[in-house]
Each structure stands twice: as structure tokens, then as C-alpha cells.
MARSE-967296 format. One record per residue (C-alpha): residue number from 1; z negated, y negated, x. Coordinates in nm, 2 decimals. Layout:
N
- i/up/north/east
- NUM/Z/Y/X
...
This chain:
360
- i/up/north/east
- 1/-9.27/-9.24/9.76
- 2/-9.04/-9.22/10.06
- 3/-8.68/-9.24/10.03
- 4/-8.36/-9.16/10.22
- 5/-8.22/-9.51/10.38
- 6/-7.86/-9.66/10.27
- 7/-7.66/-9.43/10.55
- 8/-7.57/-9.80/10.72
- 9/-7.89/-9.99/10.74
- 10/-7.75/-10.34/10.64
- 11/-8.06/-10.52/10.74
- 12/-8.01/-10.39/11.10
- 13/-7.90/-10.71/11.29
- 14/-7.94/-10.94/10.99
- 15/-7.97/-11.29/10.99
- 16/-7.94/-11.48/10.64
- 17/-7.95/-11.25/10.33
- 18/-7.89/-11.39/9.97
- 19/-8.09/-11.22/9.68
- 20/-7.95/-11.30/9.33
- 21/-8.22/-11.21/9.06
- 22/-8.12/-11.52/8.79
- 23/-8.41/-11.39/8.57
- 24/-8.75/-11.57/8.41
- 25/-9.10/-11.58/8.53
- 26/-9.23/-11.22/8.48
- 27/-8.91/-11.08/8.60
- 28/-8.89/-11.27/8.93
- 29/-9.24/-11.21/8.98
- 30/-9.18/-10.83/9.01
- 31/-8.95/-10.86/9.27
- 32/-9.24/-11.05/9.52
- 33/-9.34/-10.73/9.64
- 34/-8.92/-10.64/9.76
- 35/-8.91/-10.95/9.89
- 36/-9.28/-10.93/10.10
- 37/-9.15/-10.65/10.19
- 38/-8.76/-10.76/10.31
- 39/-8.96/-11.07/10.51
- 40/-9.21/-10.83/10.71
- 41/-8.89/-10.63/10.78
- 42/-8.65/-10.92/10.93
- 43/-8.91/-11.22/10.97
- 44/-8.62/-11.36/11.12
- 45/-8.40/-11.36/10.89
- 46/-8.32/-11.74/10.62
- 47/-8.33/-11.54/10.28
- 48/-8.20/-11.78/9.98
- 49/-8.31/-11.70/9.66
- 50/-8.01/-11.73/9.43
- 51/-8.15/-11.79/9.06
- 52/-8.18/-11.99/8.73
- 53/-8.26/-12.39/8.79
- 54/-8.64/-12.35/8.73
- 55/-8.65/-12.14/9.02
- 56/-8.65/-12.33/9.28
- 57/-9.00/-12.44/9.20
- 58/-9.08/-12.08/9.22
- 59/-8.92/-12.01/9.60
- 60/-9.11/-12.35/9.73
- 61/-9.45/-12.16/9.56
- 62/-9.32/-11.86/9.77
- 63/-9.20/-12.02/10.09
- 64/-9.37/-11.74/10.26
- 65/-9.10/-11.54/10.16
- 66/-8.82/-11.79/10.06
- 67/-8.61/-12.03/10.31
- 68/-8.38/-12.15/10.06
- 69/-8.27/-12.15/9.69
- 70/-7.95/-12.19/9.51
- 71/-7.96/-12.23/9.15
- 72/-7.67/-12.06/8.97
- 73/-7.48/-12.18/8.69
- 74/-7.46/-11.89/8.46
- 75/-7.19/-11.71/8.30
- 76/-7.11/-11.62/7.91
- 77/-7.18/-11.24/7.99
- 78/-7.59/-11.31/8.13
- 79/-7.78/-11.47/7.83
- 80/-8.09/-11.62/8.05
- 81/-7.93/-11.95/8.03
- 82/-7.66/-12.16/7.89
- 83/-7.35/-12.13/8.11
- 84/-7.23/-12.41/8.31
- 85/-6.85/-12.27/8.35
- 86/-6.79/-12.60/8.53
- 87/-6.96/-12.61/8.81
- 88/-6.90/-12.20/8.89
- 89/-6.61/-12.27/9.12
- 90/-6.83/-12.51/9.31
- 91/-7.14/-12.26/9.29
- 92/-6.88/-11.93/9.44
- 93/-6.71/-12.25/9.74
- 94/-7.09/-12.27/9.83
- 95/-7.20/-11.94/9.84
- 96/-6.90/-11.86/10.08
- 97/-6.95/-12.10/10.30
- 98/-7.28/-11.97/10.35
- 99/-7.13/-11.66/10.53
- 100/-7.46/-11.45/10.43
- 101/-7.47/-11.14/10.65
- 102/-7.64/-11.00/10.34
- 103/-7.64/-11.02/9.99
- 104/-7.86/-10.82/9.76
- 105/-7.79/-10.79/9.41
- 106/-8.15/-10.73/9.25
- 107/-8.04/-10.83/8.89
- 108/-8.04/-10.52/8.69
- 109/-7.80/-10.20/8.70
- 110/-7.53/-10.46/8.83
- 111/-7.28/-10.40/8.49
- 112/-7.25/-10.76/8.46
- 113/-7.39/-10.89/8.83
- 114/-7.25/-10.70/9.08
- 115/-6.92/-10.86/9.05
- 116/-7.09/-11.20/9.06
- 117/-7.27/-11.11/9.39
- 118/-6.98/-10.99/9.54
- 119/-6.80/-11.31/9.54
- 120/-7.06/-11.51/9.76
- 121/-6.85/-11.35/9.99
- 122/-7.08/-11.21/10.19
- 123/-7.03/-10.98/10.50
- 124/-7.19/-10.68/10.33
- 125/-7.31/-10.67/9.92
- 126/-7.56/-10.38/9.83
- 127/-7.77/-10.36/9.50
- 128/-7.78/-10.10/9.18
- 129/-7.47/-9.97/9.03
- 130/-7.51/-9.82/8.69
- 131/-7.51/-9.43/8.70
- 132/-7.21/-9.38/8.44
- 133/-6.96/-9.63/8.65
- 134/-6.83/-9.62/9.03
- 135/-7.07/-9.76/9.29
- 136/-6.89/-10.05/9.48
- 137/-6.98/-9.95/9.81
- 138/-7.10/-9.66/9.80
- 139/-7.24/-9.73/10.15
- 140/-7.47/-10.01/10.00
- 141/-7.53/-9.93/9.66
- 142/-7.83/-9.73/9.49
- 143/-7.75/-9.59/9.15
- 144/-7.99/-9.78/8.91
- 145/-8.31/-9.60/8.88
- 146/-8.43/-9.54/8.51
- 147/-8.78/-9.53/8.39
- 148/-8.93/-9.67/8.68
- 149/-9.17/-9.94/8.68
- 150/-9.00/-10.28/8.77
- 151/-9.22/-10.35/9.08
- 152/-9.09/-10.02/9.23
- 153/-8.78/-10.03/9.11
- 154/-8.71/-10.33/9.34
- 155/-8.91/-10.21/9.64
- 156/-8.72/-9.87/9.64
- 157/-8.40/-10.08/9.66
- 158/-8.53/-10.27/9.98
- 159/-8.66/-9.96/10.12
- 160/-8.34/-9.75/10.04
- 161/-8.18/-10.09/10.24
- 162/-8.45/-10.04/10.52
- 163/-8.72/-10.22/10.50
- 164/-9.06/-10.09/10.54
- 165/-9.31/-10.08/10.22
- 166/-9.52/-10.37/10.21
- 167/-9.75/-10.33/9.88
- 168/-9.70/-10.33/9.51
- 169/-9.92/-10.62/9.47
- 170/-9.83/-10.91/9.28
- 171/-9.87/-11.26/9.43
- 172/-9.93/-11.59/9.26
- 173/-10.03/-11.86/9.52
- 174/-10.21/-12.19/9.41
- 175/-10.19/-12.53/9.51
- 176/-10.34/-12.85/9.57
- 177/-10.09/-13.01/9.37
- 178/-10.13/-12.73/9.09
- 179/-10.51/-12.83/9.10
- 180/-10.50/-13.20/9.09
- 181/-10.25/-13.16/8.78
- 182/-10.51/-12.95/8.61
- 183/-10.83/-13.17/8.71
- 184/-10.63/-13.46/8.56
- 185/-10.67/-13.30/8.18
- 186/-11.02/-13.42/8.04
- 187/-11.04/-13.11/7.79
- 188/-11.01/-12.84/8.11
- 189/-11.23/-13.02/8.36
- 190/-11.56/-12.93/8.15
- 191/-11.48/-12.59/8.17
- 192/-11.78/-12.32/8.36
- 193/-11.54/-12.12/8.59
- 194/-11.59/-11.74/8.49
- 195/-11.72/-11.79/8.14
- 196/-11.45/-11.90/7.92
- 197/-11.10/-11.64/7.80
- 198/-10.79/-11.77/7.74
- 199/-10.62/-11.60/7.45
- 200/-10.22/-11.65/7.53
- 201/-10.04/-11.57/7.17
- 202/-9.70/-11.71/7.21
- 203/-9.38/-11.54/7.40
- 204/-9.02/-11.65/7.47
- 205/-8.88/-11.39/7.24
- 206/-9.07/-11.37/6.88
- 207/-9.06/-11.00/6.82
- 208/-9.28/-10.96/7.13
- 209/-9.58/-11.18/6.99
- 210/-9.87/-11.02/6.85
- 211/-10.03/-11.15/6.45
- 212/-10.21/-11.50/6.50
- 213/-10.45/-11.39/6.29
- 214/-10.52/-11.07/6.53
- 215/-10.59/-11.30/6.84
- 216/-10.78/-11.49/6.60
- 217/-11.03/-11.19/6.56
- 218/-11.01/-11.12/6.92
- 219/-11.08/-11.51/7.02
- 220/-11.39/-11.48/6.71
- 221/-11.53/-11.14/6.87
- 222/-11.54/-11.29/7.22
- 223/-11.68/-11.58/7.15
- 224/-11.97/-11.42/6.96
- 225/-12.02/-11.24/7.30
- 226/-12.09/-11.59/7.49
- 227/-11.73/-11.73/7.60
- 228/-11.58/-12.03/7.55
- 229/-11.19/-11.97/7.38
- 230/-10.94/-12.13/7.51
- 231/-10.58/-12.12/7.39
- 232/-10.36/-12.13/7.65
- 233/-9.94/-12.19/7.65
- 234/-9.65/-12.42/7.71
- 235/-9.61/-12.74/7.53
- 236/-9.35/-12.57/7.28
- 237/-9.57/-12.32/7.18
- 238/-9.85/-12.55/7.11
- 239/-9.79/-12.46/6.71
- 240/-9.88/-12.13/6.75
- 241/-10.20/-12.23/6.97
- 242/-10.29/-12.44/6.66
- 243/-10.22/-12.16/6.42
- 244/-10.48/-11.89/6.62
- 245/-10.73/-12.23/6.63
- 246/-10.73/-12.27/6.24
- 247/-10.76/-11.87/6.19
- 248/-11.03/-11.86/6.40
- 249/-11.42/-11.99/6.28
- 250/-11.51/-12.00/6.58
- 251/-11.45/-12.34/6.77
- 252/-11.17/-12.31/7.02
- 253/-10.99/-12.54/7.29
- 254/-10.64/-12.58/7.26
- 255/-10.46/-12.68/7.62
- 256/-10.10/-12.53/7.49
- 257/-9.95/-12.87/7.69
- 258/-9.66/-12.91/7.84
- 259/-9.77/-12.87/8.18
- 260/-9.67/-12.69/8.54
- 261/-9.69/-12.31/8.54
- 262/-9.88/-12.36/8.81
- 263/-10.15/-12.58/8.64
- 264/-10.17/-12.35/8.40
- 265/-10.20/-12.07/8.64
- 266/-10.51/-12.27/8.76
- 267/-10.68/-12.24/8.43
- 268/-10.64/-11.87/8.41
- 269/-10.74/-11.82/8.78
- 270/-11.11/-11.95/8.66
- 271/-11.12/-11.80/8.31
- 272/-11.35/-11.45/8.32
- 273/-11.03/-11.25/8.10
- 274/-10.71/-11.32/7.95
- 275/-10.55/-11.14/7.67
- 276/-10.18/-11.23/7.59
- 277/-9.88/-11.03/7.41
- 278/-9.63/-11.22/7.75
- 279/-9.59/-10.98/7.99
- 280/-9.47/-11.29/8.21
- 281/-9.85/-11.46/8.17
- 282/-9.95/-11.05/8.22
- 283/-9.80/-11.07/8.59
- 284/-9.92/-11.41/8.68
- 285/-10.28/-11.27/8.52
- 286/-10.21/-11.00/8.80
- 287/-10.08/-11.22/9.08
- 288/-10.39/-11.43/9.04
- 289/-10.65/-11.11/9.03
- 290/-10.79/-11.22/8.67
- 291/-10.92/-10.98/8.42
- 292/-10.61/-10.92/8.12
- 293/-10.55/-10.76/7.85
- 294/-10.19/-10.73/7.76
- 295/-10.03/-10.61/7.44
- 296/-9.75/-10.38/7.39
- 297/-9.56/-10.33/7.09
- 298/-9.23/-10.42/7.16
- 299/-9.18/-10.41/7.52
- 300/-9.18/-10.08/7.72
- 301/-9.48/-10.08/7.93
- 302/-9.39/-9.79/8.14
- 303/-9.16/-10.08/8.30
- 304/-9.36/-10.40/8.26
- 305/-9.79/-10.35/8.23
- 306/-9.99/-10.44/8.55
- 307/-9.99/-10.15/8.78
- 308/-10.35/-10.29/8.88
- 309/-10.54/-10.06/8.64
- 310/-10.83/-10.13/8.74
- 311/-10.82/-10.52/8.66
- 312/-10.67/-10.47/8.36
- 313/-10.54/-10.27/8.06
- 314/-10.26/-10.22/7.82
- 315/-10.28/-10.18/7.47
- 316/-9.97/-10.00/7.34
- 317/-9.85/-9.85/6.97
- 318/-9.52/-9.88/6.88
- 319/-9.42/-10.17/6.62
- 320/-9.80/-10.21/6.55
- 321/-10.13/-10.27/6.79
- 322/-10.49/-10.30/6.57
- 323/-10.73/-10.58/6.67
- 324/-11.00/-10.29/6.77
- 325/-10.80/-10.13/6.98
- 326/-10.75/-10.49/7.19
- 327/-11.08/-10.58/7.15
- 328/-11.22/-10.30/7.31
- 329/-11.00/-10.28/7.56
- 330/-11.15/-10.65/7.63
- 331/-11.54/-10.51/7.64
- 332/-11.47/-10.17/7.86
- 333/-11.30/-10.45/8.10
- 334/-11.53/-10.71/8.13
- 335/-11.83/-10.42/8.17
- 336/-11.62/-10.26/8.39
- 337/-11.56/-10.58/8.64
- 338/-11.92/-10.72/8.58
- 339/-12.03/-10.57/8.91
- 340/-11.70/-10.71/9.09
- 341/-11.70/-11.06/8.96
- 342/-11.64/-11.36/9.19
- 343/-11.99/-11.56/9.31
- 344/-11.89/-11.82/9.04
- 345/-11.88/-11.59/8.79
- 346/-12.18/-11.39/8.87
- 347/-12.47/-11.38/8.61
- 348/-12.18/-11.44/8.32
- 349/-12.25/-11.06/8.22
- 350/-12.10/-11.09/7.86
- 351/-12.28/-10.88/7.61
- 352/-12.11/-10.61/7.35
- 353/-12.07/-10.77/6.99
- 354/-12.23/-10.54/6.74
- 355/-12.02/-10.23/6.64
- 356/-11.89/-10.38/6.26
- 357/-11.73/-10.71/6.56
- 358/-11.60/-10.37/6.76
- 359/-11.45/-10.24/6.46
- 360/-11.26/-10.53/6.30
């Protein structure tokens, strides 16, 4: 919806802007729409991405967008990372030397980061303040919006900072080098594009992962239905790829490896759905315009689940999600998406399992 600008326009005139989001995968990927947006509105303008290490493969994906990246060391107060105390002084001499004209604090209600972003020493700071504390500048700074969405939340930051709306869409942008990686694993390369599903069970934080033995039944049901299963995830969470492939009966191919995210984002970009429990796979899922099904039980998906309804669906109960709930989230998706699938995928039509599969 439209909102009232900052009442001094700080992109007005602006030539290098810093934006500190120090977050992981799914986060950052929810600001990609703010900073589409802050690029159509001051094309000009060298924005540097300030954020943890593995970032900077993530601003060369988005070079579109991103002129520069700057990883920061952490602190004791932000528990993304382990700190690097050491090398903050050097990390703060940097930043000022910069002399950014801008920099946008895009980290959360700014509790912890606003006073972080303020010493890059920039000529004007803006972000979130938290509602129940002062705002810094009040010229600048947009009392944190609750219960949005995390998409919007960012772009009505960039907006209140005035640039124009540019889309809520998620972007995920592949590469040759993502696709040689891939082409390079023997058990992916005999894969039909559009009729295999990747089942994605394991997440950074264990309270967010759904029962193995519930993907299981999902990854049994949709094979019955004519897809291959393939169990997708990092090379660390290979153990719990193995786990769903020995609850399953239904054979299964395991390419948890220790690979790129964006090999593995290759993979999904051919598979005909995805269901995972990791709202960061959920957002690539979206970036890349495959069929998901994400699972909620621990994570509020009022702020996190794909906006992109049509494409995909949430499952959500709190503390508790039931494998026919998932599963036929799964079938109303691929029936509904049939009609819309890609030329490779047409004529992969997958059938209903009988109502007892439906039910399990």
C-alpha cells in the first residue's frame, strides 16, 4: 500500500548507499525485492551489501543489484555468526573511509544494529527503530512494523526512504557455473526435468524440521503417483537425508552433498515440486518459480511463507502438522499447475494416489 516518504528523501542526490542485513539465505532473500526496488530508483548509485562472509557469493549472484560487498565480523550481541572482535576496528576504519552518502540499516527493529550502522560513518543512517525506544533520527527512521510479511516489511522501508515499488517477487538467478557444478554429479544428470520432487527435511535450527518419518510418507505417496524422490540438502545434513531414505519403501535418491546453493538451486529449478520444513529452501523454491510445499509449525508464516499463492502453499498447525494435510496440499498443487507447466514438463500430469495414500 502507499506510504508517506521519510520527510527528507535521503536517496535524493545519492551516490553510494551501504545496506547492512548480516542475516542467512532466506532472510537476505526477502530483502531482493527492497533492493530491486532501491536500484530502479538510483541506478546510479554503488550500493555495497554489508553482511555475513557467505554473502558475498550471494551479491556476485545479484550483481544486478549489488556493486560491492563487505563482510562484517560480527559482534557478541547478533548470534548469526561467531564474532570476530578482532578485526571490528578494522571492519568500522573501512566502512568510514567509504564516506557512504547512505546507509540503510535493514537488519531487524535496529535494538542491537542500529548502533552498528551508525558507525560506518555515513553522511545520513536510516532503518527501523523499535517502537518502545527513541528513534535515532527521527528524520530517517521508520518505527519497526509488526506483523508484516518480511518481503514488505523491507520494501516499505525503501519506499518510506523513496524509492518507487518495484515488485514483491523473489529472485533466484542461475548460472553457468551453478550448472556445470550440477552436470558434474553422475546421480543428478539422469534425472527427467519436471518429473522427479525433491523432499528437503533438514533446517539450520532443529525445532523447525518436520518428523522423518512424515516426509517419508510424503516421499512414499508421491512416488506411488509417478515421481522420482529425491532427497535434497547440504552436505551436513546428509544424515537426516539418509534417515527419510531408510523410512521410506520406496527407492529414493539421496544428493544431500556438500555442494553450492546454487547447484543445488539447479536441481530444484527442474524438479516438478518441492516440499521442505526451511523456509530458506521455501524462498529460493519461490525465487526459482518451482512448485513447494512448505511446512509450518514453528515458524510464523504470516512473516515467512511464499506470498506466490498460487505456486505454492503452506501447511501450518501449531507444534504439530499431519502428513495428510502436507500431502494434499502436494496433489491440489501439482493439479492445480498441470495446465501451467513448463514445455519440459508437459505430459508429466501426475495422477491422485488412492484415498487410503491421501489419508495417511
Amino acid at each position: 500500500m502507499p506510504i508517506d516518504h521519510a520527510a527528507c528523501v535521503p536517496l535524493h542526490g545519492c551516490r553510494s548507499l551501504a545496506v547492512f542485513r548480516a542475516l542467512q539465505l532466506g532472510d537476505i532473500l526477502c530483502a531482493v525485492p527492497a533492493l530491486r526496488a532501491l536500484r530502479q530508483s538510483v541506478p546510479g548509485a554503488r550500493i555495497t551489501l554489508v553482511g555475513l562472509p557467505w554473502a558475498c557469493a550471494f551479491a556476485a549472484r545479484f550483481r544486478r543489484y549489488i556493486d560491492d560487498f563487505v563482510a562484517f565480523p560480527g559482534t557478541a550481541e547478533l548470534p548469526e555468526q561467531p564474532p570476530d572482535v578482532a578485526r571490528l576496528p578494522a571492519f568500522f576504519s573501512d566502512m568510514q573511509a567509504r564516506r557512504f552518502d547512505l546507509a540503510i540499516q535493514m537488519h531487524g527493529s535496529g535494538v542491537q544494529t542500529n548502533a552498528i550502522v551508525a558507525r560506518f560513518g555515513a553522511r545520513h543512517s536510516a532503518g527501523f527503530y523499535a517502537g518502545d525506544g527513541p528513534a535515532p533520527d527521527a528524520t530517517h527512521f521508520l518505527r519497526y512494523p509488526f506483523g508484516f510479511h518480511e518481503v514488505r516489511r523491507n520494501l516499505r522501508l525503501v519506499e518510506w526512504l523513496g524509492a518507487a515499488a518495484a515488485g514483491e517477487d523473489l529472485e533466484f538467478p542461475l548460472t553457468q557455473d551453478d550448472r556445470e557444478e550440477l552436470s558434474a554429479i553422475r546421480d543428478a544428470r539422469s534425472l527427467s526435468p519436471g518429473r522427479y520432487a525433491c523432499l528437503h527435511a533438514g533446517a539450520r535450527n532443529p525445532a523447525k524440521r518436520w518428523p522423518i518419518e512424515r516426509f517419508a510418507q510424503v516421499g512414499d505417496a508421491l512416488h506411488d503417483c509417478g515421481l522420482q524422490i529425491v532427497l535434497t540438502g547440504s552436505g551436513a545434513e546428509r544424515p537426516i537425508a539418509e534417515a527419510v531414505a531408510r523410512a521410506m519403501r520406496a527407492p529414493s535418491r539421496n544428493l544431500a552433498l556438500p555442494i553450492s546453493v546454487g547447484a543445488m538451486a539447479t536441481l530444484m529449478a527442474d524438479a516438478r515440486l518441492i516440499v521442505t520444513n526451511d523456509t530458506g529452501v521455501s524462498h529460493v523454491a519461490t525465487g526459482l518459480h518451482v512448485p513447494s510445499v512448505v511446512v509450518f509449525f514453528a515458524t510464523d508464516p504470516s512473516q515467512w511463507a511464499p506470498l506466490d499463492t498460487r505456486l505454492h502453499r503452506s501447511v501450518y498447525r501449531p507444534h504439530d502438522v499431519d502428513v495428510a494435510s502436507v500431502l494434499n496440499a502436494a496433489l491440489e498443487l501439482l493439479d492445480d499447475t498441470d495446465t501451467r507447466a513448463a514445455p519440459t514438463m508437459r505430459g508429466s500430469r501426475v495422477p491422485r494416489p488412492p484415498a487410503t495414500l491421501r489419508r495417511a
